[in-house]
N, C-alpha and C positions, 0 to 999 in steps of 0.2 A: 796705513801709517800716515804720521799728519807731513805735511809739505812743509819747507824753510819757510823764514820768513823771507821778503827781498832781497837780496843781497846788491841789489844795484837798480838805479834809474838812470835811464839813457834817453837825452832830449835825442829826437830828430835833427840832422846837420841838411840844412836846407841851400841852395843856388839860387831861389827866388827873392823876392822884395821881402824886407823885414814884417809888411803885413801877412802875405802870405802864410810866411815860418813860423808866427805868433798860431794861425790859423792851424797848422795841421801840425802842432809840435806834440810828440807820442811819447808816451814810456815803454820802455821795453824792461822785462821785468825776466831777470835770471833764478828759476826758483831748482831747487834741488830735492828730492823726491830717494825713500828707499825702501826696500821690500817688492823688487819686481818691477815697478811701477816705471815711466819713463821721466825724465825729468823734461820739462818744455819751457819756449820762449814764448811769452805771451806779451803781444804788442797789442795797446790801447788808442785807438783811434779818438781825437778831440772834434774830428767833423767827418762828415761825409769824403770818400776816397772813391774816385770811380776805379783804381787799380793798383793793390798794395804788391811787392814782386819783393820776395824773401828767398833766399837763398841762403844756404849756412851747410857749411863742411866741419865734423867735429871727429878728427880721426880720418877713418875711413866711413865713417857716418856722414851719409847727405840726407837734408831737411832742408821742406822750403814751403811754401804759399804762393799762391799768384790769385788774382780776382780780386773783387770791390771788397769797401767795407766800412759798416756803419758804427757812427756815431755810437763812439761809449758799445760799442760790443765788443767784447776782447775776442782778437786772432790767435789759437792756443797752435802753436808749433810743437809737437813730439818732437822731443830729441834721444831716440831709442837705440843710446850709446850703452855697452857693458860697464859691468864695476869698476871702479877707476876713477881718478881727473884727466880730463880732456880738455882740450885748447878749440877752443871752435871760432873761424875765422867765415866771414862772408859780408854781404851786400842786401841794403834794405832802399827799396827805390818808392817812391807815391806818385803818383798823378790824381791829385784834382777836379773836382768836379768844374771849376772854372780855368784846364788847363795847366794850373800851376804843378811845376814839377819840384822834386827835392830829392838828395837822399843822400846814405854815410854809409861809410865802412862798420861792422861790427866786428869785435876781440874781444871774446870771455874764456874763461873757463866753467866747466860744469861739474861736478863729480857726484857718480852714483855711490854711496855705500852699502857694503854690507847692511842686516840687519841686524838689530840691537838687538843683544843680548843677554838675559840676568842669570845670576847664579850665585849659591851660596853653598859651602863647605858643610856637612854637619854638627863640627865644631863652632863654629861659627854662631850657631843659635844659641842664646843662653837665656832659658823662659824664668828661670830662679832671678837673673840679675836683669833682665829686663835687655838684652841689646843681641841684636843682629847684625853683622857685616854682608852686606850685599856686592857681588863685582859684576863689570860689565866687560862685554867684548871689547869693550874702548871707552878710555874716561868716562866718568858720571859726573854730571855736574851738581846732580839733586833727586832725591830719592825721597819718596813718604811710605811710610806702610799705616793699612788701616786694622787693628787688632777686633777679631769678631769671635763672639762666645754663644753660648746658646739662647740665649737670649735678644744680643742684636750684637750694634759695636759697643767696643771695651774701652778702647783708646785709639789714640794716633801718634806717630812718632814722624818728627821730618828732619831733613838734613842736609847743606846744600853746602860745595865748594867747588873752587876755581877748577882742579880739574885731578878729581879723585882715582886712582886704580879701582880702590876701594872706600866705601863709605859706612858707616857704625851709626847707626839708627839707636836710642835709646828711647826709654820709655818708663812710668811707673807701672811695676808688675799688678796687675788686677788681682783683685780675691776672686774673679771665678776665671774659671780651663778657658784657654784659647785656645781656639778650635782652627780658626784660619789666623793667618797672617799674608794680607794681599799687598805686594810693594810692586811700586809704581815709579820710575826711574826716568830722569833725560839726561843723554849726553849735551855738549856742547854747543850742540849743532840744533835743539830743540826736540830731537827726536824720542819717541819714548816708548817703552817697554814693560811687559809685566809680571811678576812671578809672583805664583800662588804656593803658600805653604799650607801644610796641614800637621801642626807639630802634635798630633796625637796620637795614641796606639793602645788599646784594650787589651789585654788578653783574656781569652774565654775560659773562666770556669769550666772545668769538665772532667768527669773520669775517664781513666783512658781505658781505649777498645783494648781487649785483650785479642791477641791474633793469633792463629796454629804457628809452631815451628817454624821459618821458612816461608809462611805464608803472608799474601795482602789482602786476601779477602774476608770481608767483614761476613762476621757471623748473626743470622739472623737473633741470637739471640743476645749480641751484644749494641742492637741498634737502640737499646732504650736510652742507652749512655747518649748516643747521640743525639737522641731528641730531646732530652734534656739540654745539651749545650744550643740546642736547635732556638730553645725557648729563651736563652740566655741571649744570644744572638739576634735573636728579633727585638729583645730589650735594645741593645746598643744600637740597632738600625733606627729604632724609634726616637732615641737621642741623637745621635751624630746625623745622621741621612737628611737631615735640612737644613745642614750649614755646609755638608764636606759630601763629595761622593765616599760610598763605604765600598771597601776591599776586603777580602777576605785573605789571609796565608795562613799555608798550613804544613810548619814545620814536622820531620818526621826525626826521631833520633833513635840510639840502637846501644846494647851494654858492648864491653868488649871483647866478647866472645865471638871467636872467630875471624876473618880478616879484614882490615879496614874496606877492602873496598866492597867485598861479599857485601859488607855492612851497610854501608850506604847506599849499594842500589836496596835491599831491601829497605830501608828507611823511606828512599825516593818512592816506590813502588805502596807502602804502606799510605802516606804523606797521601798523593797522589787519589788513593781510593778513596780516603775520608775524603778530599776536595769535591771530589766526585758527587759523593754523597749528599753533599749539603748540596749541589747545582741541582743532583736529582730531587733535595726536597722543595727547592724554590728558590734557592740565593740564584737571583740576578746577577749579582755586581761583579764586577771582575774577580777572575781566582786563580791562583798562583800557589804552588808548592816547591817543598826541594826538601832533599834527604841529607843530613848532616852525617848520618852514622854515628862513629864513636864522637865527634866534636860536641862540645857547648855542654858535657857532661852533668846532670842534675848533682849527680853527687859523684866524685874524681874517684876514679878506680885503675888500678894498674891493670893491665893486658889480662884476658882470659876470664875476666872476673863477673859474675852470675850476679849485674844488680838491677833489681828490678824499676825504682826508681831511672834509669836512665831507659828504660822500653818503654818511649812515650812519644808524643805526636803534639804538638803546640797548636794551640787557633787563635790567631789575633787579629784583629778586625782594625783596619787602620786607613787612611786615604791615599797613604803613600808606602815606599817598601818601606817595614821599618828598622832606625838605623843598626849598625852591627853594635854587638854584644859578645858579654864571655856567652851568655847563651845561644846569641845568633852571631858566631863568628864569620861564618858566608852569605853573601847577598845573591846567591843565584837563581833567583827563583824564577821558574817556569810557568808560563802561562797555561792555562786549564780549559784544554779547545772543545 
């Protein structure tokens, strides 16, 4: 994460002759630092020091420096205080290479932050009207996103204010699919963060496996079906897979015969094996399923009812989960180990 700018310069307060104090007058520079990192004092020597002596209490934090130091090298002091503002209170002394002494009290504060962070509602995206709302874990002060399609970038959208919760990016909708949307944000404080979108989602062509009674296991004579979507599948790896990482889910669903929950583990269980299948023919990329049961109905039927349209299993190929629907009313999907 990038470092503040300065927030302050601190001449040297010198006891010597005004030649002297011209001679060895220093900046002390208060920077602020987040993500782990420590934040430090870094004092800049204007001549030779046979001995700079730094002491600094911030809290129950002690930091210091003692030894020589040269001309135009920066002294970096860690000041590896926890999250928070701190008051740091201490003593900067010099001696001279010709004897000459000086030195001041120092009083700052420092504060480590959290890290910045982005986030966006699914509502929130609207690729028809061209505008996104991005929030941050604290004010934003200015946000850009860069719109990329399969071809390269599409556009750019920017947006900056005094001190936003949230900020609304607009844009002219492109004629071709955005594939990514990468926004790039700073709070207040200059610090900046980045969130990747991927607003797209395929779903795969395909006959569904028909399965025994009660059963998830795939019959070898129904595996032609899946190599068929296998072939469909390689198509969209072949378009999406160089702009977005490709996922794979793979929804299972069930009629309403017999009990909700019987239901849904067989869906899970069904769900499950197709994901399988396709790791065992070569999909790579991440895979994820989950059993809806009677939910997300292809065609609504009342309790008990024998329809075949809703004994089916979904594959959609997308970069992210994708969002909820009447079809995909739950987002639980499980990872495929």
């Amino acid at each position: 994460m990038p470092t503040l700018p300065a927030l302050a310069l601190l001449p040297l307060a010198l006891s010597a002759t005004a030649g002297a104090q011209d001679a060895v007058r220093l900046e002390i520079v208060r920077e602020g630092v987040v993500g782990g990192a420590s934040p430090a004092l870094t004092v800049h020597p204007r001549v030779d020091l046979e001995r700079l002596d730094l002491q600094l209490s911030c809290g129950a934090t002690r930091a210091g420096h003692q030894g020589p130091a040269e001309l135009a090298v920066p002294v970096v002091v860690p000041l590896p205080v926890p999250q928070g503002r701190h008051a740091c209170t201490g003593r900067l002394a010099v001696r001279m290479t010709d004897g000459s002494e000086g030195e001041m009290p120092l009083s700052f504060q420092v504060e480590v932050l959290p890290e910045l962070r982005l986030s966006t509602a699914p509502d929130h995206l609207d690729l028809q009207a061209g505008t996104l709302v991005v929030e941050g874990s604290r004010p934003l002060a200015s946000a850009e996103a860069i719109l990329t399609g399969e071809q390269g970038e599409l556009g750019r959208a920017e947006r900056t204010s005094p001190a936003g919760d949230g900020l609304t990016l607009h844009w002219s909708p492109p004629s071709a699919e955005i594939l990514q949307i990468q926004v790039t944000a700073q709070d207040a404080h200059g610090f900046a963060a980045r969130l990747d979108l991927f607003p797209w989602s395929y779903s795969v062509p395909h006959e569904d496996v028909v399965f025994e009674t009660g059963s998830a296991t795939i019959r070898p004579e129904e595996e032609g079906k899946l190599e068929d979507a296998w072939a469909r599948l390689q198509e969209v790896i072949g378009r999406y897979g160089k702009v977005a990482p490709v996922h794979l889910y793979v929804a299972g669903y069930t009629d309403t015969v017999g009990s909700a929950a019987s239901n849904r583990t067989l869906s899970e269980a069904r769900a499950r094996a197709i994901a399988a299948w396709f790791r065992a023919r070569g999909f790579t990329g991440p895979t994820w399923y989950q059993g809806l049961g009677e939910q997300g109905q292809a065609v609504p039927t009342p309790d008990e009812t024998d329809e075949a349209a809703n004994r089916r299993v979904d594959y959609i190929v997308a970069a992210q989960a994708p969002p909820k629907s009447e079809r995909l009313p739950t987002s639980t999907w499980t990872p495929l180990r």
